[in-house]
mmCIF file of the C-alpha atoms, coordinates in Angstrom:
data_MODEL
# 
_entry.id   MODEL 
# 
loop_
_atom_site.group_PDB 
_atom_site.id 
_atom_site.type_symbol 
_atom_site.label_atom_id 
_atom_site.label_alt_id 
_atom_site.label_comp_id 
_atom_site.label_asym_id 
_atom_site.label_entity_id 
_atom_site.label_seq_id 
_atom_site.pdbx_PDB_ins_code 
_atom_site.Cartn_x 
_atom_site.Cartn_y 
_atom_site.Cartn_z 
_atom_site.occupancy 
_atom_site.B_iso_or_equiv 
_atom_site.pdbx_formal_charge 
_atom_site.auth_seq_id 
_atom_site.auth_comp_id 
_atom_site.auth_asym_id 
_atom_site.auth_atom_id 
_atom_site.pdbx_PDB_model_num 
ATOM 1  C CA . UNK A 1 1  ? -37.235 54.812 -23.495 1.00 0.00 ? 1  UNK A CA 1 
ATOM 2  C CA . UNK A 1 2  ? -37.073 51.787 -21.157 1.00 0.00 ? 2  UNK A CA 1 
ATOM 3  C CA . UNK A 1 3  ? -34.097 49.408 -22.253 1.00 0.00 ? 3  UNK A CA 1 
ATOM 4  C CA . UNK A 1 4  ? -33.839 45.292 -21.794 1.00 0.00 ? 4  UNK A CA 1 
ATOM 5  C CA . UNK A 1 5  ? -31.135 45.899 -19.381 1.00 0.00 ? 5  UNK A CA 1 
ATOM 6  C CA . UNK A 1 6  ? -33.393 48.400 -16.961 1.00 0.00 ? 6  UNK A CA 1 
ATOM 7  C CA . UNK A 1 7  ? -36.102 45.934 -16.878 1.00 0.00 ? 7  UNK A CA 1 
ATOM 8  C CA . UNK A 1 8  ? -33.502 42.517 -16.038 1.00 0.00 ? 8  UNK A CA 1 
ATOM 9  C CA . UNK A 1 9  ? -32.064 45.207 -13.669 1.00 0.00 ? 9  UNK A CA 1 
ATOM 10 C CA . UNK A 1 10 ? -35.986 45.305 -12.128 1.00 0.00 ? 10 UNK A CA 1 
ATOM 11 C CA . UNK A 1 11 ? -36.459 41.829 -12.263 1.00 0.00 ? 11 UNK A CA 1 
ATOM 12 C CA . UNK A 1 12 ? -33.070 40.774 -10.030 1.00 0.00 ? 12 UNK A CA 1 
ATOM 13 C CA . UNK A 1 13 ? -34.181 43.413 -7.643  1.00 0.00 ? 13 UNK A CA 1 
ATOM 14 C CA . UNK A 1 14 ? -37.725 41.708 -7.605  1.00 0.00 ? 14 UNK A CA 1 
ATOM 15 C CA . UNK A 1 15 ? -35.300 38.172 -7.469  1.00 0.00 ? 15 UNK A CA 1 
ATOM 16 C CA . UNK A 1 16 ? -37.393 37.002 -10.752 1.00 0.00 ? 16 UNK A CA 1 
ATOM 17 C CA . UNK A 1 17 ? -35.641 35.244 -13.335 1.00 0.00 ? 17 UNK A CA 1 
ATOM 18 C CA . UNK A 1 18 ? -36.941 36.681 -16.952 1.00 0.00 ? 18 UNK A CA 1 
ATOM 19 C CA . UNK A 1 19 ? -36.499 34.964 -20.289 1.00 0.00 ? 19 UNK A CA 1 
ATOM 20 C CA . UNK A 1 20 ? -35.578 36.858 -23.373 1.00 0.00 ? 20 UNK A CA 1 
ATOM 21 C CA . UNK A 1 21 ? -39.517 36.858 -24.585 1.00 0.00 ? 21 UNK A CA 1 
ATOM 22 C CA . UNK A 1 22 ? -40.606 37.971 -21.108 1.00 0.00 ? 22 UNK A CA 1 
ATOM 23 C CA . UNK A 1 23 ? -37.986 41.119 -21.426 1.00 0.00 ? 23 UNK A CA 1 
ATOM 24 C CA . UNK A 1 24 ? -39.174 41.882 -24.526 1.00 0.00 ? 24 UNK A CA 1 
ATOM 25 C CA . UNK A 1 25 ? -43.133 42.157 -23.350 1.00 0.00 ? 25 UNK A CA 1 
ATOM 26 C CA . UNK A 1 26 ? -41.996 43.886 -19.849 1.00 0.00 ? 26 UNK A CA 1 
ATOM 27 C CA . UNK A 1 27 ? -40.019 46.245 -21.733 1.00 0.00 ? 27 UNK A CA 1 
ATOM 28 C CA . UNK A 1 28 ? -43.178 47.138 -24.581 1.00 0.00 ? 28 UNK A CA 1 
ATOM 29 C CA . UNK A 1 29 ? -45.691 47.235 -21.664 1.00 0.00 ? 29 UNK A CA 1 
ATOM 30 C CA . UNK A 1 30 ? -43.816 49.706 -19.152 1.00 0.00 ? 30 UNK A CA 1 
ATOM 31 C CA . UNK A 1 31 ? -42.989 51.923 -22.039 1.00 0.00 ? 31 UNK A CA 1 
ATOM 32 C CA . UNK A 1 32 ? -46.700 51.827 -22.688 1.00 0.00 ? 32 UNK A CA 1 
ATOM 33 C CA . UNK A 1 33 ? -47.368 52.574 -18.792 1.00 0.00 ? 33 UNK A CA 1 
ATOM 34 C CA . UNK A 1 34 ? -44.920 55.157 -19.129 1.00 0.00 ? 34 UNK A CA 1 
ATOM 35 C CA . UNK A 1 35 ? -46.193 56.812 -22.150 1.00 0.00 ? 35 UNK A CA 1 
ATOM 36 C CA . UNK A 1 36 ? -50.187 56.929 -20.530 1.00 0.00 ? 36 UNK A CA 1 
ATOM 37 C CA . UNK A 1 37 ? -48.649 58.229 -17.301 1.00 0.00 ? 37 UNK A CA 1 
ATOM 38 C CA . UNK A 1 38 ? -46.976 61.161 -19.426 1.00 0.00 ? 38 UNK A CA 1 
ATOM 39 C CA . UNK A 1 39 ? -50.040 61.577 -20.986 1.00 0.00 ? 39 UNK A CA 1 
ATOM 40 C CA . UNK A 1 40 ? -52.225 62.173 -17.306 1.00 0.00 ? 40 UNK A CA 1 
ATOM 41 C CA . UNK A 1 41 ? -49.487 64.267 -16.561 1.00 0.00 ? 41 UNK A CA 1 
ATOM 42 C CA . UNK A 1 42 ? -50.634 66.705 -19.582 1.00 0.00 ? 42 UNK A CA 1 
ATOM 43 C CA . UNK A 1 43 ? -53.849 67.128 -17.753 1.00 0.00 ? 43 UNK A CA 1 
ATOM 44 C CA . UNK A 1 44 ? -54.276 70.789 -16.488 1.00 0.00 ? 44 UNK A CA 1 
ATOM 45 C CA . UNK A 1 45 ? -55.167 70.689 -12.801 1.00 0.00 ? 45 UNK A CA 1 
ATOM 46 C CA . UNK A 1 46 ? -55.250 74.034 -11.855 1.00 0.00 ? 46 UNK A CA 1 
ATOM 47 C CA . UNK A 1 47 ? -59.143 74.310 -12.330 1.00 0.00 ? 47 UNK A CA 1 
ATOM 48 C CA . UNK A 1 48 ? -59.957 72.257 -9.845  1.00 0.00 ? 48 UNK A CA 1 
ATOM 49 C CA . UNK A 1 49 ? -59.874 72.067 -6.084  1.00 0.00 ? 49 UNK A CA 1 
ATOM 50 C CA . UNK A 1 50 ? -59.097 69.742 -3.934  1.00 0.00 ? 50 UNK A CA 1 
ATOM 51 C CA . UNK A 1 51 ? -61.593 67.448 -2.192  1.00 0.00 ? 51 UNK A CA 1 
ATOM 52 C CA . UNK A 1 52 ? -62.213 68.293 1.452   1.00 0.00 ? 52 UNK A CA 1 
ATOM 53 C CA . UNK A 1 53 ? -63.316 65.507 4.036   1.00 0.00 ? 53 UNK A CA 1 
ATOM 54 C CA . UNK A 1 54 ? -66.419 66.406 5.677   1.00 0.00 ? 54 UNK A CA 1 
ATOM 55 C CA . UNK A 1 55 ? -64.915 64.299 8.927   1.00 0.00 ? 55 UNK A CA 1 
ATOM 56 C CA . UNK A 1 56 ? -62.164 64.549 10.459  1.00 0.00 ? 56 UNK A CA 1 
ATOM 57 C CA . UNK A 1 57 ? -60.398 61.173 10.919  1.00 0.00 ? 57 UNK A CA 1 
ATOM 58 C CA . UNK A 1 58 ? -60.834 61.253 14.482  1.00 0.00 ? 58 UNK A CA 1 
ATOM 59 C CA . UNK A 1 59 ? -64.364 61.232 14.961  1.00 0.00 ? 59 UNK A CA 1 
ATOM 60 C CA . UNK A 1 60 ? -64.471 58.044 12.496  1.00 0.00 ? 60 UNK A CA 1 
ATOM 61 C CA . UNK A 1 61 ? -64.207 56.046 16.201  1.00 0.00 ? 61 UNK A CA 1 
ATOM 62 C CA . UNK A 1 62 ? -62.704 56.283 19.200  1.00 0.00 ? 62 UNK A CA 1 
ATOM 63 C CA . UNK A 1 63 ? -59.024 55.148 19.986  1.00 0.00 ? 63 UNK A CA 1 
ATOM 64 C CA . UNK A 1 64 ? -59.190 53.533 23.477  1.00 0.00 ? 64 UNK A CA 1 
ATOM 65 C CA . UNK A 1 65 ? -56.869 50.386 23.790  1.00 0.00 ? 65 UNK A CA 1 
ATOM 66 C CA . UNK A 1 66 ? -58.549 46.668 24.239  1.00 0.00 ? 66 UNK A CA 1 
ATOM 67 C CA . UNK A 1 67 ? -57.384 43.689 25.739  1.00 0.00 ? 67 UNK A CA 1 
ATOM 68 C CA . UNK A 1 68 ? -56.673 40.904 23.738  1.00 0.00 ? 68 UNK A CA 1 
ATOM 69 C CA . UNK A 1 69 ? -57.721 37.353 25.283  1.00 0.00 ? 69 UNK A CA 1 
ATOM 70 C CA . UNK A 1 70 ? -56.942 35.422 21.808  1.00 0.00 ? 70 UNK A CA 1 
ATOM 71 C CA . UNK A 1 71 ? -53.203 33.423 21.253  1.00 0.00 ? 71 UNK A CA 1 
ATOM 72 C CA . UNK A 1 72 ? -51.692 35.651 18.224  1.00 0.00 ? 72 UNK A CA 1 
ATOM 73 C CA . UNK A 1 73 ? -48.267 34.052 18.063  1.00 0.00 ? 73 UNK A CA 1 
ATOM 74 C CA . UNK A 1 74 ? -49.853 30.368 18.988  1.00 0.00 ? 74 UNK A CA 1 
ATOM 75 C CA . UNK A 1 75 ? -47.279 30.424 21.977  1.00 0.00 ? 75 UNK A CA 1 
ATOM 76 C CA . UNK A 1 76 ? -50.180 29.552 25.000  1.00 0.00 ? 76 UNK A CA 1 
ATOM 77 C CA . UNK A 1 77 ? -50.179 25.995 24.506  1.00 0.00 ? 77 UNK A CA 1 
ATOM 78 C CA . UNK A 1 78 ? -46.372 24.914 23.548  1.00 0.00 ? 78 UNK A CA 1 
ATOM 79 C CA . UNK A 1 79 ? -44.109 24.041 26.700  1.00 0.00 ? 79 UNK A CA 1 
ATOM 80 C CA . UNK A 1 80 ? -41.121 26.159 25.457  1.00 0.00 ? 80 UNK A CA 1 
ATOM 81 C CA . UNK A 1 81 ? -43.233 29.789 24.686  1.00 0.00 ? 81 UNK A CA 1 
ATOM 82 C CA . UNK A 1 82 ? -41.474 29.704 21.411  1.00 0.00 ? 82 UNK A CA 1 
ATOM 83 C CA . UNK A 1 83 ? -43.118 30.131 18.162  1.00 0.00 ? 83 UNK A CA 1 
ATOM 84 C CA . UNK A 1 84 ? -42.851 27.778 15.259  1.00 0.00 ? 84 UNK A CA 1 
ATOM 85 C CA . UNK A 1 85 ? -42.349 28.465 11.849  1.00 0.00 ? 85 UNK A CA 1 
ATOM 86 C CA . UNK A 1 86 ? -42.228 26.318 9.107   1.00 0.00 ? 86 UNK A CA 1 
ATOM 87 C CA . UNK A 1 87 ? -39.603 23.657 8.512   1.00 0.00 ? 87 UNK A CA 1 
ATOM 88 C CA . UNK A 1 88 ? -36.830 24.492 6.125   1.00 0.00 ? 88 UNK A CA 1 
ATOM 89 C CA . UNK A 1 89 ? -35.737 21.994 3.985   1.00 0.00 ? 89 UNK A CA 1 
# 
C-alpha cells in the first residue's frame, strides 16, 4: 500500500509542490498502477521465447564519422566564442 507521505516524498524529489486533493488522487492512481503491474507479473512466461532480431544492429548503417560544417553552440558569429544562455532574472 502506497501512503500520502511516500507520494509527498516523490513529489519533493520531482521539486513539485502537491495539495492535499492532488495526494489523495496520486496516491489512488499509483496503487492502481501498482496493483495492474502485480497483476502482469502473474502472467506465466515460460511458454514463450524470446524474439530474435533478424539484423544485427550493425548492418542497420555504417558508422564512419562526418564533418560537421553547421554552428551547434551558436559560438561562430559572437566576438567572445562564448555561448549565451538565457538571462536570469
Amino acid at each position: 500500500m502506497v501512503t500520502k507521505e511516500e507520494v509527498k516524498h516523490l513529489g519533493w524529489l520531482a521539486r513539485i509542490e502537491l495539495s492535499d486533493t492532488e495526494l489523495k488522487r496520486y496516491t489512488s492512481q499509483i496503487e492502481e498502477i501498482i496493483k495492474y503491474l502485480d497483476k502482469l507479473d502473474t502472467i506465466p512466461l515460460e511458454q514463450f521465447k524470446p524474439i530474435v532480431a533478424k539484423k544485427k544492429f550493425a548492418d542497420l548503417r555504417s558508422d564512419e564519422p562526418a564533418g560537421f560544417e553547421g554552428d551547434a553552440l551558436g559560438t561562430k558569429y559572437r566576438k567572445d566564442g562564448f555561448v549565451k544562455g538565457p538571462r536570469m532574472v
